[in-house]
C-alpha positions in Angstrom: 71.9 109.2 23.6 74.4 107.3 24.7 77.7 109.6 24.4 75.3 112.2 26.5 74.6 110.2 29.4 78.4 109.5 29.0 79.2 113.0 29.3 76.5 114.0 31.7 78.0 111.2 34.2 81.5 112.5 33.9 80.8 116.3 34.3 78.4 114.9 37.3 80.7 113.1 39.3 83.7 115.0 38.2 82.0 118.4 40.1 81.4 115.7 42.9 84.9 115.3 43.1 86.4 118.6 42.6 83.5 119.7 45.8 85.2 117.1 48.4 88.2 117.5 47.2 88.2 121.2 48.1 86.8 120.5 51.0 89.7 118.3 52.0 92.4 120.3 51.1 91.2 123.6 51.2 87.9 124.4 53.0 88.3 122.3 56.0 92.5 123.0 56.6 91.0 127.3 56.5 88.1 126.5 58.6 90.1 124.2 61.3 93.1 127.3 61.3 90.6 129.7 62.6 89.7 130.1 66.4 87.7 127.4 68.0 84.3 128.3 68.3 84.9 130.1 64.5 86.5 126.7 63.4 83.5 125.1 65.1 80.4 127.2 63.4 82.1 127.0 60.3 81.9 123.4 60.5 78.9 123.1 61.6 77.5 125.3 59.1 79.3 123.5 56.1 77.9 120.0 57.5 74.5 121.2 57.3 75.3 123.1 54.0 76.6 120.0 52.0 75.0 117.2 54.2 71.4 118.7 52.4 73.1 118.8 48.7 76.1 115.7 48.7 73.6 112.5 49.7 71.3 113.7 46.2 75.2 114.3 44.4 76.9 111.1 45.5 73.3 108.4 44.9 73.0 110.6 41.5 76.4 110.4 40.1 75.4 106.1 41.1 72.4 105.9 39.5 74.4 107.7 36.1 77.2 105.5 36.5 74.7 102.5 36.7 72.6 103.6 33.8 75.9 104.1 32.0 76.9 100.3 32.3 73.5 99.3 31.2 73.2 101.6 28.1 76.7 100.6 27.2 76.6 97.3 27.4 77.9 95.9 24.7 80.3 99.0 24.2 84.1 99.6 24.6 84.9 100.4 28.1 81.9 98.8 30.1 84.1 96.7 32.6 85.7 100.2 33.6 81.8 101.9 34.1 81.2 99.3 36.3 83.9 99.5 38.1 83.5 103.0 38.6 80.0 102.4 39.7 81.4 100.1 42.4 83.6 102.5 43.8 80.3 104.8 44.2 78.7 102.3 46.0 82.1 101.9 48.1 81.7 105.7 48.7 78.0 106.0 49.2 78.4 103.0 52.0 81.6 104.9 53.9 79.2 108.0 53.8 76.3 106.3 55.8 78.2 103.9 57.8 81.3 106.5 59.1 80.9 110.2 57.8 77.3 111.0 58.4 76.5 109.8 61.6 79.8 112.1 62.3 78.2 115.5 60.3 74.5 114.2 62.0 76.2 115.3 65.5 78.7 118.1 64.2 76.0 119.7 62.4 73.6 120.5 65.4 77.0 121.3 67.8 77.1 125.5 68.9 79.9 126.4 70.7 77.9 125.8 74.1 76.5 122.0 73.5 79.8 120.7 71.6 81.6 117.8 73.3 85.0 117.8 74.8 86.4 115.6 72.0 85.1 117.6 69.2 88.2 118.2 67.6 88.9 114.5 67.9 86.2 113.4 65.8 86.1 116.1 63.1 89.4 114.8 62.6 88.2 111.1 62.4 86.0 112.6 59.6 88.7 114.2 58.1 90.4 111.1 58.0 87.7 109.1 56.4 86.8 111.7 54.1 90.2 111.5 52.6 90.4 108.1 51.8 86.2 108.8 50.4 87.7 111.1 47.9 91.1 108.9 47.0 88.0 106.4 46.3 85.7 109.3 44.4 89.0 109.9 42.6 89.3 106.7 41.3 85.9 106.4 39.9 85.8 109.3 38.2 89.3 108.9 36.6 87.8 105.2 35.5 85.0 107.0 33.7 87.7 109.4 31.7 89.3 106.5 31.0 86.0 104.7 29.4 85.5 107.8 27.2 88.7 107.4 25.5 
């Protein structure tokens, strides 16, 4: 039981990662190339796209990591599980206190009702978002690291 919740968590919040790290690196560098009200929609679209899916992915991928610790207790590796769990709960509070109120108002932006400064603050996500996955990325590579 044990070595599949193991598994189950890595595979979970390894897709989790390998999602917002694409969307760092690849997704929103195509999307922010493209004319603006393109680059705009295409924004907006993905915020409404992954702000439904990623608040289910990134509490999920907690709860596992959290269940993890407990199952494991006694087991090689545990300090590591915990610490990866509290890097997910360093990521889940970046999302609510600095991404999503971001997305919230990106999200419902058309190319008629979008603010001057637009660009300005999907670059403030940007910036935030990369230092959410450096943090992702360090939990997940904790949780390899308590397998072996």
């Amino acid at each position: 039981m044990l070595s599949a919740l193991e598994v189950i968590t890595t595979v979970v919040v390894g897709l989790m990662v390998g999602v917002e790290f694409s969307v760092a690196f690849v997704i929103n560098p195509i999307l922010s190339a493209l004319p603006d009200d393109a680059s705009q929609m295409g924004h907006s679209h993905g915020g409404r796209m992954l702000g439904a899916v990623m608040p289910f992915w990134y509490i999920g991928s907690l709860v596992l990591a959290a269940l993890w610790a407990v199952a494991g207790w006694h087991h090689h590796g545990t300090g590591l599980v915990i610490t990866a769990a509290a890097l997910l709960i360093v990521s889940v509070i970046m999302s609510l206190l600095l991404l999503v109120p971001i997305n919230n108002r990106n999200k419902a932006w058309t190319p008629e009702n979008r603010p001057e400064d637009w660009k300005e603050q999907l670059n403030r996500w940007d910036r935030w978002h990369y230092v959410r996955v450096a943090v992702i990325v360090g939990a997940f590579t904790l949780l390899v690291t308590a397998l072996v």
